[in-house]
N, C-alpha and C positions, 0 to 999 in steps of 0.2 A: 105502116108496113108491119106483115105478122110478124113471130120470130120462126118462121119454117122459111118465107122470103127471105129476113134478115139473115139466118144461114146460111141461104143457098148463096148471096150476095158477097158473103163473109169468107176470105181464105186466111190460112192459117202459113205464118212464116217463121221458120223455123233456123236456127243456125247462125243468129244473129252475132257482131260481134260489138263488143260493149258502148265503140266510138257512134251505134246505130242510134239516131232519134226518132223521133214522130217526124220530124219534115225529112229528113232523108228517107224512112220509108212513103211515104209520100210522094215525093221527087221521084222517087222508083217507081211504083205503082201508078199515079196518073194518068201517064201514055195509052193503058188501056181503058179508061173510062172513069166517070165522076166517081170521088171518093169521100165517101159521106163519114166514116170515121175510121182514125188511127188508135191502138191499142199497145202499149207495152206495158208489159203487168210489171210490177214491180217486186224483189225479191220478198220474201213471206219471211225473212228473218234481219229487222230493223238494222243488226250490227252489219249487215252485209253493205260493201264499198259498192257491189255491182249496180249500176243504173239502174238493170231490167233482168228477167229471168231469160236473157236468150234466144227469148220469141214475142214473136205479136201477133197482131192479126190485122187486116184492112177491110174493111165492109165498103162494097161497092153499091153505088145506087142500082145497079140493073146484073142478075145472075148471069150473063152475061161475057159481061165484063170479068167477073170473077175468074170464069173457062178461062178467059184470055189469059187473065195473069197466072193460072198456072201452067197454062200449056208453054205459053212465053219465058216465064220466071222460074220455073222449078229446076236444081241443077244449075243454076246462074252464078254470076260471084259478083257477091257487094261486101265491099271493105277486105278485100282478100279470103275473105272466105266461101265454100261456096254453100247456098241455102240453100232448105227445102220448103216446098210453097204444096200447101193441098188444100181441099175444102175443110175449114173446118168444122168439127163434131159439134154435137152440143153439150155444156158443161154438164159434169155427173154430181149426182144428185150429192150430198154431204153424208146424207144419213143410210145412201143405200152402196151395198158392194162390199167388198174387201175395202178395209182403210179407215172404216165408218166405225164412230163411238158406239152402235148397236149390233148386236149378236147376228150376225146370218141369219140365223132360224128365224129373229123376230122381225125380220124387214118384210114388207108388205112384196116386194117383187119375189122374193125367196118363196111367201106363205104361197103366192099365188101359182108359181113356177111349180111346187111340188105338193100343191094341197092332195089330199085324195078324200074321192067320196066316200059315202055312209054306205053306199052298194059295196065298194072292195072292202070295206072297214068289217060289213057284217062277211063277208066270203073270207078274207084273213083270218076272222074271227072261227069259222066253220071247220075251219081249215085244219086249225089250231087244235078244238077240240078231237076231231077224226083222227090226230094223234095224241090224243091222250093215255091209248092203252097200250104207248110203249113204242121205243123206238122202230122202226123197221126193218126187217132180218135183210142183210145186204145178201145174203145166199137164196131171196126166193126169185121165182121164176128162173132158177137155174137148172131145173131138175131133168130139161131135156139133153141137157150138155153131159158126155165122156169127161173121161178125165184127158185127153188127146184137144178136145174142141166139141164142136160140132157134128152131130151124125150125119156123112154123106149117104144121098141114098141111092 
């Protein structure tokens, strides 16, 4: 299976409460179609008591199925709480975005989102020198204007 299937297949559940495992999500999710994997990420700081960070996700075998457990599941209540079910995204890249050990500017999505060509580069360039001889008088082209406005005619 690709990972553009396994996405589609993939919902995302959100609002979990900490008593939730992999076979209770499971047990929940089933009724709408085979469920080829269960997911709760674990908290990203060792000293943490929490089982899981809150959320998981269920990869169904047929997208499908997936529809179903949101349309069914989202707004639901498991374990007194009530969760939120959507498709989920795909993980973001480490090195790219806000958050990433590299500069904005030097990320390849950045370079490519606001590169500019050698054509505006030499026109900026043109641009640049045509003022060179000095700022621009803000009072030209005013010369057909009154002191009142405009001459009606």
């Amino acid at each position: 299976m690709s990972d553009a299937s396994r996405l589609k297949a993939t919902v995302y559940v959100g609002g979990l409460d900490n008593a939730v495992t992999t076979h209770t999500l499971h047990a929940a999710f089933v009724p709408f179609g085979e469920i080829v994997d269960v997911n709760l990420p674990k908290p990203e700081l060792p000293s943490s008591t929490d089982p899981h960070r809150g959320f998981g996700y269920v990869e169904f075998e047929h997208a499908t199925d997936a529809k179903e457990a949101i349309d069914n599941m989202d707004q639901s209540e498991l374990y007194g709480r009530v969760i939120k079910v959507a498709a989920a995204k795909p993980q973001k890249d480490q090195t790219e975005g806000l958050g990433s050990k590299t500069a904005v500017w030097e990320q390849e999505g950045w370079l490519a989102k606001h590169a500019v060509s050698e054509e505006d580069r030499a026109g900026a360039e043109r641009g640049r020198e045509g003022s060179a001889d000095g700022p621009m008088d803000p009072m030209q082209g005013l010369e057909g204007l009154d002191e009142a406005g405009p001459k009606l005619a």
